[in-house]
N, C-alpha and C positions, 0 to 999 in steps of 0.2 A: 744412260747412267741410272743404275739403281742403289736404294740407300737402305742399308742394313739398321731394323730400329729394335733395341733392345731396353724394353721396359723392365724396371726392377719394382716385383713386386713388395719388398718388404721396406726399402726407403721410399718408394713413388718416381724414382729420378728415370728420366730417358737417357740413354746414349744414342748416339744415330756412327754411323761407321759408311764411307764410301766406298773403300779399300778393300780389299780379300788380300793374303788369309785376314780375317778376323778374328781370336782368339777372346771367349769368353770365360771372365770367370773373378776369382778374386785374389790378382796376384800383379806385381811391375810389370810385367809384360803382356797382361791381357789389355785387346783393344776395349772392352768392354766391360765395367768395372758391375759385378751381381755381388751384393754387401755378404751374404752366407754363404755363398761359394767356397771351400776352401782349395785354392789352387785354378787350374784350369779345366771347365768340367766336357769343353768343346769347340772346335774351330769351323764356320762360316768359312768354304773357299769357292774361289768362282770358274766354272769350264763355260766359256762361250759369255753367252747371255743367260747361262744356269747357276745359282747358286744351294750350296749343298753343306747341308750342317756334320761333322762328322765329329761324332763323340769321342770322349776320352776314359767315360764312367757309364756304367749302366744308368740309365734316366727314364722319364717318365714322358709323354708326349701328348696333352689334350686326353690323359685319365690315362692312357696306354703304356704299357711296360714295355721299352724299347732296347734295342742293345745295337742295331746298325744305324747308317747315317740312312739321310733323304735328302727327297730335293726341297726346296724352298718357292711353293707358289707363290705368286708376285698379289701381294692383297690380301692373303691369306695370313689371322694369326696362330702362333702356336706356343700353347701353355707348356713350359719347360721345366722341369722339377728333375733337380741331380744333387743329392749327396747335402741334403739342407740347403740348397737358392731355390730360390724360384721366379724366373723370368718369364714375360711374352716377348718374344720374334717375334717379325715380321720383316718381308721383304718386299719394296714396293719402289718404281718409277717417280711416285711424287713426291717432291720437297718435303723439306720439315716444317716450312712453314704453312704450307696444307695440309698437314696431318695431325695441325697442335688442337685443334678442337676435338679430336681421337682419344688424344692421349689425356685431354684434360678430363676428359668422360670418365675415365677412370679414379676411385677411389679406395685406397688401399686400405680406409679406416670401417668399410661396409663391406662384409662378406657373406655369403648364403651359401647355405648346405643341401643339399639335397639327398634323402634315404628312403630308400626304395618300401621301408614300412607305412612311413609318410605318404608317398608316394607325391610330394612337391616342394618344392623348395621354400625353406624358412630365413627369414634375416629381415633385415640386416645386424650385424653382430661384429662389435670388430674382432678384430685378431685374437684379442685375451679372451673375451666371451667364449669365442668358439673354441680354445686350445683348452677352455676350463670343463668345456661340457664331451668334452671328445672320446675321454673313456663310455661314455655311455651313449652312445650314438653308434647306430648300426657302422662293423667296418669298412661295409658296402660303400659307405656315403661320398657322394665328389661335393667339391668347394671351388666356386671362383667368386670372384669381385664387382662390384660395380663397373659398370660399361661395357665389360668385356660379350666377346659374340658368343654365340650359343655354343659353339664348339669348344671354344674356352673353359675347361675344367681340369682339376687333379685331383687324385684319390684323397680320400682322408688322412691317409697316412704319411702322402707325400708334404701335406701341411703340416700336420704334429711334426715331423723331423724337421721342417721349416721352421716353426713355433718354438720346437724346444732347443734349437739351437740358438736364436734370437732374442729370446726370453733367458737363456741361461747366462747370455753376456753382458745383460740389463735387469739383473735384479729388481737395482735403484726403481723404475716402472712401475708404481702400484697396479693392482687390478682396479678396472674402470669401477667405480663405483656407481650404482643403480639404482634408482630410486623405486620404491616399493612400488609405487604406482603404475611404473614401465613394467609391464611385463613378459620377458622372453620366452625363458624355459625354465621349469622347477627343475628345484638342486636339493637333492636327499640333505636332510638336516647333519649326519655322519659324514658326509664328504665337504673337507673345505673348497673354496672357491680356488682351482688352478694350480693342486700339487704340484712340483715337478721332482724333487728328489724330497722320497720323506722326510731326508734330516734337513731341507733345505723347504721352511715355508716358500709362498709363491713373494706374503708381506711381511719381513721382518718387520717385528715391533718391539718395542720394551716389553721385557719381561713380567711386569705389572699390567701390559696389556695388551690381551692377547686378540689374536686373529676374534672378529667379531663372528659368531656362531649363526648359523641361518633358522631361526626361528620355526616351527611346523608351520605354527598357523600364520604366518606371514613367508614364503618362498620367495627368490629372490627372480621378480618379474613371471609368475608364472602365466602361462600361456592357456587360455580359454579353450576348450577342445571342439567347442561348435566354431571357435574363429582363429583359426593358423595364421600363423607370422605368414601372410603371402605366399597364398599356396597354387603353386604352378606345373601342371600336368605336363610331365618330362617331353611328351608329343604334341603337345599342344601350347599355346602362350592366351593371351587373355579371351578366357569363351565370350566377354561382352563384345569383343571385336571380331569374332570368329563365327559366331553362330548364322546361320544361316539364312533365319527368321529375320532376326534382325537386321542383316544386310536388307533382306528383302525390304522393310521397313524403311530404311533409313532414306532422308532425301537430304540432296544439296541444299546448301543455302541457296536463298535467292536472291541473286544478285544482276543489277543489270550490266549483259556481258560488253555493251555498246557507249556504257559512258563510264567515270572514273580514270584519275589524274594516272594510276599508272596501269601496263602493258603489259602481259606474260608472254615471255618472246619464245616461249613451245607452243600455249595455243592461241596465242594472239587475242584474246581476251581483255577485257579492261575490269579496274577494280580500283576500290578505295582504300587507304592506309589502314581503315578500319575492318575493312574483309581478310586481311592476309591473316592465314592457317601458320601454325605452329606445328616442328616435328618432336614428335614424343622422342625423349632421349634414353629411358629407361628402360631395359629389356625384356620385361615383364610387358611393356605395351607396342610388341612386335603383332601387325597385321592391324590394318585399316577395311573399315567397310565399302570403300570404293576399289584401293588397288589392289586387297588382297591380303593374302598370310603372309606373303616376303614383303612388306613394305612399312616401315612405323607410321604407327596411328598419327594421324592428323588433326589437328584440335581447334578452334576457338579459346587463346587462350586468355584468363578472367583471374591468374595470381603471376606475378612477377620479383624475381629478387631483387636489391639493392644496385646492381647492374641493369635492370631493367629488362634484362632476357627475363622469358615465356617459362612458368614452370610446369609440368607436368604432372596427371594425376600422383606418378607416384613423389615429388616435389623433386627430381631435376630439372636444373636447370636447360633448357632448350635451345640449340645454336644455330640450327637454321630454320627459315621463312619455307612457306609453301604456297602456290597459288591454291584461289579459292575454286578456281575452275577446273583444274586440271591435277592442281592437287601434285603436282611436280616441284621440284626441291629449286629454290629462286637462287639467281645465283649469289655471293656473300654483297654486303652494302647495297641490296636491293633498291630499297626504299631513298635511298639517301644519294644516289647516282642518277644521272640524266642517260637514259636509254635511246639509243639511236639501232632502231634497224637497217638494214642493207639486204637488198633482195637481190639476188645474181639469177638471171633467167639468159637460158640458151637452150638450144638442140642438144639431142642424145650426142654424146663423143665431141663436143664443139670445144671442150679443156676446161670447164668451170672449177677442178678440182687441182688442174696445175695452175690456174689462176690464183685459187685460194693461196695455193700452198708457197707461190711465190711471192702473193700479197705480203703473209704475213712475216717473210722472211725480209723482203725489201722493208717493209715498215719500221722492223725492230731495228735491222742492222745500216740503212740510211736513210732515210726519211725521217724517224724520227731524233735521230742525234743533228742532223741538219735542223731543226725547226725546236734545236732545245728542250723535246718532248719525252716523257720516257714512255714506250708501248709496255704493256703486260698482263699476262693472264689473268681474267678475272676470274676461271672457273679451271683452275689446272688438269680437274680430272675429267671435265667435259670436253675442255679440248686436246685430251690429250691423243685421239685419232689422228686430228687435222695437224698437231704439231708431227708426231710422227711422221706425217706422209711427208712433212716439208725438211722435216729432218733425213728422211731418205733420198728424198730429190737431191738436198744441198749435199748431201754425203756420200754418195753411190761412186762405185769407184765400176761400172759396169752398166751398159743399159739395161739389163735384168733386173738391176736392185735398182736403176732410177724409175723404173716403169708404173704407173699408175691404173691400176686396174677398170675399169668402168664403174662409174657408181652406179651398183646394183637399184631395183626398186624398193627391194624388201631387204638392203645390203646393209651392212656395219652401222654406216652413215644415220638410219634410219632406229627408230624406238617406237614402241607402243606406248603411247599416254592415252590419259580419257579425254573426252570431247564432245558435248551435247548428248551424255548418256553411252557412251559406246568407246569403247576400246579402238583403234584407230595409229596407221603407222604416220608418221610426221618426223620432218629432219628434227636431227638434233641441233641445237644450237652452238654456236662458237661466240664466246663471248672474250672481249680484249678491250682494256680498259685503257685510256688516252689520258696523259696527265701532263700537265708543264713543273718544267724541273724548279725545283725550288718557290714554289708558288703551294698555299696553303687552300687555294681554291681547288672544288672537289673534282674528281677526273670525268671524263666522257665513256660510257659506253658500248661501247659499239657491237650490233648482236649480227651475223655472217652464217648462213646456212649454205650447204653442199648439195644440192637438189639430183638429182637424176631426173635427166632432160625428157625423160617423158611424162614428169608431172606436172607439164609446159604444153601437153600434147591435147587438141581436143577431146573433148569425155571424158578424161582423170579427174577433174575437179569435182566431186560430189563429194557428202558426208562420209562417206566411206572410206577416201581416200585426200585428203585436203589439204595436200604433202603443199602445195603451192599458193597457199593462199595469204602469204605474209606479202605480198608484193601488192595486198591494197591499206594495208597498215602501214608503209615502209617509208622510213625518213628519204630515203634516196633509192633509186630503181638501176641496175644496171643491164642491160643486155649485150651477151657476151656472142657476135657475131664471127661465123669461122671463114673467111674466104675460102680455102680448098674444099667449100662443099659446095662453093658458088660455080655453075660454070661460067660464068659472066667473067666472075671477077680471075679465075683458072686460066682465061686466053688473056689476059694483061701478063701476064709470070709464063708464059711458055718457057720461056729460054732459062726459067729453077729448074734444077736438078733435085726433086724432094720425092722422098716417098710417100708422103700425105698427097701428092698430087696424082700418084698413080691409086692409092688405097679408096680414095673417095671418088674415084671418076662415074661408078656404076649408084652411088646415094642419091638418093630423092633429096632434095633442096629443100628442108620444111621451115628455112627457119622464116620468112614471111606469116606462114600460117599461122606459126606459135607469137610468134609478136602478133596477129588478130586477135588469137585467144587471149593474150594477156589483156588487151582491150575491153576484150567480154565481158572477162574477170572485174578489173577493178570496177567496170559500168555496172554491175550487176551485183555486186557485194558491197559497193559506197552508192547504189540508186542514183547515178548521175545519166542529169539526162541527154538526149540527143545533144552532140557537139560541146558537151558541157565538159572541158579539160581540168585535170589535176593541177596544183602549183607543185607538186611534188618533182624537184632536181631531178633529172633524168640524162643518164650518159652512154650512149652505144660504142661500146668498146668493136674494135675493126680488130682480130686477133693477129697474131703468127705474122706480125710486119716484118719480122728479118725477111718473111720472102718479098714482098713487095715494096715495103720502103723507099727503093733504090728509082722505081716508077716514078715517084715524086717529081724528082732530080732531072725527069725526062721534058723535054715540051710537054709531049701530054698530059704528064702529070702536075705541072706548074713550072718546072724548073729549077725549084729548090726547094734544099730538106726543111723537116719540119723544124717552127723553132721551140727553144727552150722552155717549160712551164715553170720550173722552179730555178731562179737564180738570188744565191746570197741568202736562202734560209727564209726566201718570199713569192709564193704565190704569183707571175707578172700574167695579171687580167688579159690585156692587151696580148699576148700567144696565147692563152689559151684559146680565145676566140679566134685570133688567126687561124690558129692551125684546125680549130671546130670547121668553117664555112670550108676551109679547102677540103678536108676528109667528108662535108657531107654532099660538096660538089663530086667527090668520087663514089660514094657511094649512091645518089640520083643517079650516075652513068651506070652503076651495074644491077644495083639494086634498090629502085628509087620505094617501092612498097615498106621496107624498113625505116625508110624517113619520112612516109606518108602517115603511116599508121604510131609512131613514135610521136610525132608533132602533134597528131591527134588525141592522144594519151595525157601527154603534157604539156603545159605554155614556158619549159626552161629547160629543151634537151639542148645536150652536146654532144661532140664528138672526138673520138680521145683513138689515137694507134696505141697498142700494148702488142708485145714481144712476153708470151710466158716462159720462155725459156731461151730465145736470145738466138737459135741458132737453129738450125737445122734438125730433126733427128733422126737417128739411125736404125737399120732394119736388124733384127738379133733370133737368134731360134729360143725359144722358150725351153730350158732346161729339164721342164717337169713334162710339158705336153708336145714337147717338138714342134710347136706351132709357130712360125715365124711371123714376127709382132714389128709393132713401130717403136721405138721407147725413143727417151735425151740420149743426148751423147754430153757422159759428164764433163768431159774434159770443154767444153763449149760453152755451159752453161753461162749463161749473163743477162737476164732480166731484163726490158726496156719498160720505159715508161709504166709502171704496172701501179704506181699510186698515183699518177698524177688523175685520174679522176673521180679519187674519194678526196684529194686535196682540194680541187673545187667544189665537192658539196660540201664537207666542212669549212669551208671559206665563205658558204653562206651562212649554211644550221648553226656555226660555232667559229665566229671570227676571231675569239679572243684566241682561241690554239692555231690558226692558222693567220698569221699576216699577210694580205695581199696588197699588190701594187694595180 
């Protein structure tokens, strides 16, 4: 679903539109109402997953003179100027209630101009300032607003026929009056302030008194010529953040990364209330001396408005937090949220990604209405990968479109943040927030990374690479084990019919090795010594049970299925550990090293069957490469047990959201 967001620049008001056609303009039948519009000036229609604006009237597009339609990149805004309106488009996948800190950036009462004699841009000015000084300003000049992105601009002229339409149906509107001390731009003493039709001053007044005249020796705000209204090099944004030297110069704070009440779940860092970095909202303070020219400055910030948000050199106000280490955008209610991480460790192709994706779809749509909970996004545009993938799983109407790709090393999944001086690839985080319905008590965090199984593999873990190193930070540890890469556990299932059990016959069995390494790992980044165990919950998920399951059921396997963990909206203690001792009695017969070295690790693991997809999957030719692949087979799809073992570690870390028996 994507949402059509049409800002009007001359009231400030947002329209959002779900639907195509869209018609914009200002008339009973436009979905989208633009105040100076007269009529329809263009219509939003949708082919596919493509949305495409096609005019009605010659228009203007981000300073450009246009006359055919385009398409609509998704995140992308665009300055629109047709026949006196003037709106920003945008076409974008996230909510409007993720996008309201965007639109609030914007201020329709603060405009700057930019002319190429100047060679930077001057303001802020509102609308009458500028429509008063416009005959005398090169006609070269573009104009946009407050908050808007760098690409966001319209010609000068496309404003004046904006201004003089809006101004000609508001008289009533004085010209802002300015105090001699503020000074903008000098106004020739022979020109009054903001003609618009000779015979029609800008301020009627009584005829005993007339438009006040602008004195020589007093101009109204005149501008110092060694100091510009904010003067910004069309190629460049602020040189105190840009220069070279002073990058070189500049050092982190110093902060110690190993103690402090809270946790940055990119670089796993600690810090105090007091170290958290502010992001510059202004556009003028685009590029930080850490991450660069495409990123806003990062600050210490030392002024705050009446709301208590961070304001910026130039006095916006600032909407979100950044960590002090890594200097990465925190996710929203940072500070004020209890953060729980969850570390998912497995072998390269073991399904951690059809785990995720079914987690989080089992979570929202029964688990948590069972337990009275609402689940939801706490970072919509972060996770909006991992929701995707689970949105394709649950909705593929084909094993091609249920198919999940390998998560690459260097893939989607993955970002460059900074990290002890150095630039550095690390998962991204998925963050979803845990709340009880109708309870004014604040929600749980829950932070879920997507790994590529070979950041599990001996030798990956160095500075350079330290994609896996959140599994010694982690509220709860999972290891996600694949039987079909077992041969052990491959002769119990002879008599399945699966293609995972012919695809994997010729793979090396690593995942023993990588559960040692994880051992390494946490011994060696938390200094614990010989035999010295974590208390940190620990649960080995046994995967792909629709194949074996049915083993249970057999004498060898005990004789009967496993029992229920969640009955009545409760947690029952007494099965989970049931069915724990019977699954690690099966896996000491195939794989007793996964419960040697796991027990070793921690003093409170478990053991949990999860089914990520329920069923079987089927073999399909790959459309694009003729490659014949494994994928789901949608019509099958049905999830087993895939929460029951974050329900037991939130049933220790946070009893009051989960009730057990």
């Amino acid at each position: 679903m994507k949402f059509i967001y049409i800002y009007d620049c001359v009231s400030g008001k947002l329209r959002v539109g779900q639907t195509c056609p869209l018609s914009i303009g200002n008339a009973p039948e436009a979905g989208a109402l633009v105040t100076m519009l007269p009529g329809i000036c263009g219509v939003v229609m949708s082919r596919g997953s493509v949305n495409t604006f096609f005019p009605k009237l010659p228009y203007e597009c981000n300073g450009a003179g246009m006359e055919g339609s385009f398409n609509l990149e998704d995140g992308k805004g665009y300055l629109i100027a047709c026949n006196g309106g003037l709106f920003l488009m945008l076409c974008s996948p996230v909510p409007p209630q993720a996008q309201q800190m965007l639109f609030a950036s914007y201020n329709k009462d603060a405009w700057y101009y930019y002319t190429p004699d100047l060679g930077g841009w001057q303001g802020p000015l509102t609308a009458m300032q500028l429509n008063a000084m416009a005959d005398r300003l090169n006609p070269a000049s573009w104009v946009t607003m407050t908050g808007m992105g760098q690409d966001n601009y319209c010609s000068l002229n496309a404003f004046r026929e904006m201004a003089r339409r809006f101004y000609a149906v508001q008289p009533q509107q004085p010209v802002m009056p300015v105090q001699p001390q503020q000074p903008v731009m000098p106004v020739q003493p022979q020109q009054p302030v903001m003609p618009v039709q000779p015979q029609q001053p800008v301020m009627p007044v009584q005829p005993q008194q007339p438009v006040m005249p602008v004195q020589p020796q007093q101009p109204v705000m005149p501008v110092q010529p060694q100091q510009p209204v904010m003067p910004v090099q069309p190629q460049q944004t602020n040189a105190a953040v840009y220069d070279e030297e002073e990058e070189e110069e500049y050092e982190m704070p110093e902060i110690d990364e190993h103690s402090g009440r809270f946790l940055c779940p990119v670089c796993w860092l600690r810090f105090d209330a007091g170290d958290v970095m502010s992001i510059a909202s202004h556009p003028d303070l685009m590029g930080d001396p850490v991450l660069g020219r495409d990123a806003m400055l990062r600050f210490q910030a030392t002024r705050f408005n009446a709301r208590g948000q961070a304001l910026d050199d130039k006095g916006m106000p600032c909407m979100h937090l950044a960590c002090p280490h890594c200097r990465h955008k925190l996710p929203p209610r940072f500070l004020e949220i209890e953060e729980m991480i969850f570390s998912i460790i497995g072998a390269p192709s073991s399904g951690k990604s059809y785990y995720l994706a079914s987690f989080i779809h089992e979570m929202a749509y029964k688990v948590a209405p069972e337990f009275n909970l609402a689940w939801r996004d706490a970072d919509p545009a972060g996770n909006s990968q991992l929701n995707d993938v689970s949105n394709r799983l649950f909705s593929a109407a084909t094993p091609q479109q249920a198919y999940l790709s390998k998560t690459d090393l260097e893939g989607a999944l993955y970002e460059e943040f900074y990290r002890h001086g150095r630039m550095v690839k690390l998962p991204k985080p998925f963050v979803f927030n845990l709340s009880k319905m109708q309870s004014k008590k604040p929600p749980l965090s829950l932070v879920f990374y997507d790994n590529a199984g070979e950041h599990f593999e001996p030798g990956r873990n160095n500075e350079d690479s330290p994609g896996a190193m959140h599994v010694a930070v982690a509220s709860g540890l999972f290891f996600l084990f694949d039987p079909t890469s077992c041969p052990a556990f491959r002769k119990l299932i002879t008599h399945r019919e699966d293609p995972q059990l012919n695809s994997n016959g010729m793979q090396l069995d690593q995942q023993a090795i990588i559960m040692a390494e994880t051992e390494s790992r946490i011994a060696s980044i938390l200094n614990t010594g010989p035999g010295e165990q974590i208390s940190t919950p620990f649960a080995v998920l046994i995967g792909k049970c629709d194949l074996w399951e049915d083993y249970l059921s057999t004498p060898e396997g005990g004789g009967k299925p496993l029992l229920p963990a969640v009955v009545n909206g409760k947690l029952i203690r007494e099965n989970v550990e049931a069915n724990s001792q019977r699954l690690r009695k099966l896996m000491m017969k195939i794989q007793p090293a996964i419960c040697t070295t796991a027990e070793s690790i921690s003093d409170n693991v478990r053991y949990f069957a999860i089914s990520q997809l329920g069923c079987s999957p089927v073999t399909f030719e790959d459309e694009l490469t003729g490659v014949t692949r494994i994928g789901p087979d949608p019509n099958g799809i049905a999830p087993r047990y895939m929460c029951d073992a974050t329900l037991w570690m939130l049933s220790l870390l946070a009893p009051d959201y989960i009730p057990s028996v």
